[in-house]
C-alpha positions as CSV (number, residue, x, y, z in Angstrom):
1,X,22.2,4.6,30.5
2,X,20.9,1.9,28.5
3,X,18.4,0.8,30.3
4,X,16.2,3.8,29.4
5,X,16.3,3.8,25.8
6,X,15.6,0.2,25.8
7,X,12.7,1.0,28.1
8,X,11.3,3.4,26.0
9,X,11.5,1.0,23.1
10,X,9.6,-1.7,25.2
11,X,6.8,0.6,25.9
12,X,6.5,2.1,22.6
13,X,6.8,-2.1,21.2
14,X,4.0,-3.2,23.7
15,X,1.6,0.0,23.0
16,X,1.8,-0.5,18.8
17,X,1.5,-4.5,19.1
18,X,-1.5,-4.3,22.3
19,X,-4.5,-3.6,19.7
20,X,-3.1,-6.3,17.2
21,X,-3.0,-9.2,19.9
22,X,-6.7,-7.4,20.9
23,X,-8.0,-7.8,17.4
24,X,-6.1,-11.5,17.6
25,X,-7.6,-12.7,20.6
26,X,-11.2,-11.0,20.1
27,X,-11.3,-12.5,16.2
28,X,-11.5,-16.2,18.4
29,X,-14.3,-14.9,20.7
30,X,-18.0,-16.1,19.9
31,X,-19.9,-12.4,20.1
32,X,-21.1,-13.5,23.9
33,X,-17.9,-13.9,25.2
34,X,-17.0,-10.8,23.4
35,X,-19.3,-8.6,24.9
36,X,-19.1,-10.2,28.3
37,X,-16.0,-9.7,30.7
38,X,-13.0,-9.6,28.5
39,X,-9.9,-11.3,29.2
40,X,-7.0,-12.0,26.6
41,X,-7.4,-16.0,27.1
42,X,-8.3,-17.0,23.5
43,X,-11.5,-18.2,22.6
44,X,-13.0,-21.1,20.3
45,X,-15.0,-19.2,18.4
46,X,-12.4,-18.7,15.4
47,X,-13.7,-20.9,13.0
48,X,-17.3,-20.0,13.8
49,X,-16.4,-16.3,13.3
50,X,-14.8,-16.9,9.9
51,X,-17.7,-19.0,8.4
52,X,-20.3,-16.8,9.7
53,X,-18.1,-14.0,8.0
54,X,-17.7,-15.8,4.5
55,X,-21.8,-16.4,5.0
56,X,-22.2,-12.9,4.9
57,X,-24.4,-11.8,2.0
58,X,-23.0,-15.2,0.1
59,X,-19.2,-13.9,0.9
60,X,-19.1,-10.0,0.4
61,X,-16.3,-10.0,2.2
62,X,-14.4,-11.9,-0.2
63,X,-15.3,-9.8,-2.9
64,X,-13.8,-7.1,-1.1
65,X,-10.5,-8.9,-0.5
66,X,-10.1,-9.6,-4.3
67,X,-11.1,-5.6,-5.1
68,X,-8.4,-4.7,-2.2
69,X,-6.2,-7.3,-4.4
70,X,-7.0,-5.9,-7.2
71,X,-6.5,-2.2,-6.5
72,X,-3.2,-2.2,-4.5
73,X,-1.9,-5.0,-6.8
74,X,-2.5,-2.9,-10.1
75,X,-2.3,-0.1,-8.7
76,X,1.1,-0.5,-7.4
77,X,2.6,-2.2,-10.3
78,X,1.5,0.7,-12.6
79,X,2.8,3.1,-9.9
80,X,5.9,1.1,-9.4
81,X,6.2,1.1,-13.8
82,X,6.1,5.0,-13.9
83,X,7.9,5.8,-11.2
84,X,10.8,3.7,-12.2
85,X,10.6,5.5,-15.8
86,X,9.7,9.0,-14.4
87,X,12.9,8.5,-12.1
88,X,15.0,7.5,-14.3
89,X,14.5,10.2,-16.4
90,X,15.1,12.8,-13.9
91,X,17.9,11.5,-12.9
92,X,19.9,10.7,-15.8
93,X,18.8,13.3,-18.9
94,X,20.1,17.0,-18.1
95,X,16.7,19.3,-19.8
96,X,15.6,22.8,-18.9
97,X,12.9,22.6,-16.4
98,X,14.4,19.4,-14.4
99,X,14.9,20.9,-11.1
100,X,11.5,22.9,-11.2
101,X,9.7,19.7,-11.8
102,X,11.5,17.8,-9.1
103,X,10.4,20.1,-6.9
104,X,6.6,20.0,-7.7
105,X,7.2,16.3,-6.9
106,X,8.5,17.2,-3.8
107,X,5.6,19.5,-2.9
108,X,3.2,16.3,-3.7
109,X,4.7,14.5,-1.3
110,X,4.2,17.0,1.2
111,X,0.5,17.4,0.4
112,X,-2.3,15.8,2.4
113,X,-4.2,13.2,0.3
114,X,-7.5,15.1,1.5
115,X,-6.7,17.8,-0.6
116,X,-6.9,16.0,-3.6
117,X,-9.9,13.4,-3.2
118,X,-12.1,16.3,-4.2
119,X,-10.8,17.4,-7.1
120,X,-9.7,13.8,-8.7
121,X,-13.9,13.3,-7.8
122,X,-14.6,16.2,-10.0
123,X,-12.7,15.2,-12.8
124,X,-13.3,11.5,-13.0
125,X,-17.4,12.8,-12.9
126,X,-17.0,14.9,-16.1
127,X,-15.8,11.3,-18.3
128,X,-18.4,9.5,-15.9
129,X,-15.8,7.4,-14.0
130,X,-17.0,7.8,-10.8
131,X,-18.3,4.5,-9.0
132,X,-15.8,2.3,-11.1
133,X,-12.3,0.2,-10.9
134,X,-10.8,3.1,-12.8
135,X,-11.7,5.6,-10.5
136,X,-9.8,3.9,-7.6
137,X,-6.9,2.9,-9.8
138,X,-6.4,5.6,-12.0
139,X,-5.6,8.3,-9.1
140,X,-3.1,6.0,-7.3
141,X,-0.8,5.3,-10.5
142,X,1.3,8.5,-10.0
143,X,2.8,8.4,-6.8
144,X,5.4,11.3,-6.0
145,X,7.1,10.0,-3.2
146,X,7.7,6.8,-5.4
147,X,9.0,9.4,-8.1
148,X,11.2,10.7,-5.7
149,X,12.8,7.4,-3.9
150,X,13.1,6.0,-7.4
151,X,14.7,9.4,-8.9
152,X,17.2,9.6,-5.4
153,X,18.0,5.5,-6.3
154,X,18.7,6.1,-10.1
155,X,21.1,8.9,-9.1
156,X,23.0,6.7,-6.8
157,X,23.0,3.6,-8.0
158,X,23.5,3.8,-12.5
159,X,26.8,5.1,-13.3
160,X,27.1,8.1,-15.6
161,X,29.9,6.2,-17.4
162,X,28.0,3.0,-18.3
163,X,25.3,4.9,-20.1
164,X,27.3,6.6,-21.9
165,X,29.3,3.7,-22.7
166,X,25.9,2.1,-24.2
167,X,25.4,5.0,-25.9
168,X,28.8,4.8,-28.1
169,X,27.9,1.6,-28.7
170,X,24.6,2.5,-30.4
171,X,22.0,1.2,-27.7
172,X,18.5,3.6,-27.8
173,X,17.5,5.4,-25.0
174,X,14.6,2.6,-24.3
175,X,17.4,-0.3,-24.6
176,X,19.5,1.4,-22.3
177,X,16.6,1.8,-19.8
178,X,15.4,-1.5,-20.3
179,X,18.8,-3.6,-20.6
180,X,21.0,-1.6,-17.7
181,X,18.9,1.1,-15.3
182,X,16.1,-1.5,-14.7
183,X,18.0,-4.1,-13.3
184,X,20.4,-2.0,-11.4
185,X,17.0,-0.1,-9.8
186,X,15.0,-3.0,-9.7
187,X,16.0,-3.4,-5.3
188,X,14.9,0.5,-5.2
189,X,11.8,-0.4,-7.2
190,X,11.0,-3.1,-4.4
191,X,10.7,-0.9,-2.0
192,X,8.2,1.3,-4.0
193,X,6.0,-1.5,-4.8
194,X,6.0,-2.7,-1.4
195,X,5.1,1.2,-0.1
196,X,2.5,1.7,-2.7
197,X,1.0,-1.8,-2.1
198,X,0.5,-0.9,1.6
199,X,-0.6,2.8,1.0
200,X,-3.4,1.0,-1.2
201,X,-4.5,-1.6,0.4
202,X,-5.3,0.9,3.6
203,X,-6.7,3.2,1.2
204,X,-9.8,4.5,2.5
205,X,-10.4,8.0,1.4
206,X,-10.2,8.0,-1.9
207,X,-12.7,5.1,-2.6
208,X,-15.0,6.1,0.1
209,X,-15.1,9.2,-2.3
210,X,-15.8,7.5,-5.6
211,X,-17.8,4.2,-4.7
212,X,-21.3,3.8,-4.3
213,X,-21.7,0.4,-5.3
214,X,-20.4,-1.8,-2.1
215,X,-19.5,-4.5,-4.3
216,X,-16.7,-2.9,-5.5
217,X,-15.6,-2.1,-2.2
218,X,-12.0,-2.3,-0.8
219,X,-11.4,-4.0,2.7
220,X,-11.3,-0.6,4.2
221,X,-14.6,0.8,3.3
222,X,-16.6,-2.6,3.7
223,X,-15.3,-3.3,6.9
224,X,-16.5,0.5,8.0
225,X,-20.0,-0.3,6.5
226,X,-19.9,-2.9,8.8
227,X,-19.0,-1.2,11.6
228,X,-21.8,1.1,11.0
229,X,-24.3,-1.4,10.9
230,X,-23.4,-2.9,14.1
231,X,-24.8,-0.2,16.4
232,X,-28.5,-1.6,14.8
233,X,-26.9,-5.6,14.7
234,X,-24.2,-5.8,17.9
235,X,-23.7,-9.7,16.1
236,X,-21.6,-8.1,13.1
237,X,-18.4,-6.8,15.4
238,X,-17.6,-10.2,15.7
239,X,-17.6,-10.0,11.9
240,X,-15.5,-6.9,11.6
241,X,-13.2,-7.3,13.9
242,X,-12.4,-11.3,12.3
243,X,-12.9,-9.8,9.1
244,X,-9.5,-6.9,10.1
245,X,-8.3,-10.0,11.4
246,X,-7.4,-11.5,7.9
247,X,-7.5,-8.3,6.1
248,X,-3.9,-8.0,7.8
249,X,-2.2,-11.2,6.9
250,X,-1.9,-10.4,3.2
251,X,0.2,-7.8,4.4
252,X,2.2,-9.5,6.7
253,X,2.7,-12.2,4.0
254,X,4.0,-9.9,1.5
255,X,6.3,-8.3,4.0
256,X,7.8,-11.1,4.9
257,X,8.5,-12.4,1.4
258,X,9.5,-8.6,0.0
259,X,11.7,-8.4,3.4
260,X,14.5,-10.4,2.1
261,X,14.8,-8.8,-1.3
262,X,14.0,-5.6,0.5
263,X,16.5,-4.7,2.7
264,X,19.9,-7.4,0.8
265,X,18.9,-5.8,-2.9
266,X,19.5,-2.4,-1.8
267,X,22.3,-3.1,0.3
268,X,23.6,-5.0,-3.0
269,X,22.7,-2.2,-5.4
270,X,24.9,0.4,-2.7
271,X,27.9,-1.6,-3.2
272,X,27.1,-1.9,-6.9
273,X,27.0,1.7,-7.0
């Protein structure tokens, strides 16, 4: 009986990681050998690819690494910083309303992203934000589903009885927040960073909305431009597809250094709890 769930999980294994080794093997293909027959021997084109890529109007694509950087970096790190406090609070001070605006929170995170790219356009035009950092970063620093693991974490993990012990012994609010909750939600607070970081970074909705100026670009949308000149220039897929290529090792390298703290930390902060 075995054999068929471990089946399943083979197939489902091999059809997620087929386009991955595809974009792996094509990335080291010089564009003749991409467009001729292709087979999934490598090619020796790798190099090539990433040089002609960096020449590409003086290193655009760069640019667009350090804005991806930039936004999902930021932008996590300030998401990370209010959900932590925004959880916290929600799940630790009893006032009237709590409930009611859990449950808005909830409601965001069941709300398609689409819905709101219009709107968050329409404001950030009236205080003429649109086509800047600010109006990438500024929509992705309140996160409701990081309100909402952070807020589920607080509640599990920080014991009534400590805070209240602080309290008695005449710690503030802000020193109790800052001396007890935030270490014992830091492994909780991992895993929002880490979520926000990789919502971000494949973020392209949002600034395909508010940027006009390709220079401040994320990955996402100047890889697409670059897609889109290739029906006119077949010689830039070889670009796009080396240039996804290395968009997804940040990614992978963060995962694998997050992984560790990831997955112990919150097994640590259980038992704690």
């Amino acid at each position: 009986m075995a054999a068929l769930p471990t089946a399943a999980l083979l197939a489902g294994a091999v059809y997620c990681l087929l386009p991955v080794t595809w974009v792996l093997v094509a990335s080291t293909k010089a564009g003749d050998e991409l467009f001729s027959t292709f087979t999934f021997a490598p090619g020796t084109g790798f190099l090539e690819n990433v040089g002609d890529l960096s020449a590409y109007r003086d290193g655009v694509y760069w640019q667009w690494m350090a804005n991806s950087a930039l936004y999902a970096g930021v932008g996590a790190l300030l998401s990370t910083a209010v959900s932590a406090v925004s959880g916290y609070a929600l799940a630790v001070y009893r006032f009237p309303g709590r409930e009611t605006i859990f449950n808005v929170l909830l409601t965001g995170v069941l709300m398609p992203p689409v819905i709101l790219a219009v709107p968050q356009y329409l404001m950030l035009a009236e205080v003429n934000l649109t086509d800047s950092y600010l109006s990438v970063l500024l929509p992705v620093i309140l996160s409701p589903y990081g309100v909402y693991l952070a807020r589920i974490y607080a509640a599990a993990a920080i014991p009534e009885d400590v805070v209240e012990a602080a309290r008695i012994d005449g710690s503030g609010e802000w020193r109790i927040f800052r001396a007890i909750a935030l270490p014992i939600m830091l492994p909780g607070l991992v895993t929002v960073f880490l979520f926000q970081f990789v919502a971000i970074w494949n973020n392209f909705l949002l600034p395909y909305i508010m940027l006009s100026d390709d220079e401040k670009f994320p990955l996402t949308l100047g890889l697409f431009t670059l897609l889109n000149q290739g029906s006119n220039s077949p010689a830039l897929y070889t670009l796009v597809i080396t240039g996804a290529l290395l968009a997804v090792l940040p990614l992978i390298a963060l995962f694998l250094f997050i992984q560790r703290f990831w997955s112990l930390d919150l097994l640590t902060g259980a038992v704690k709890s």
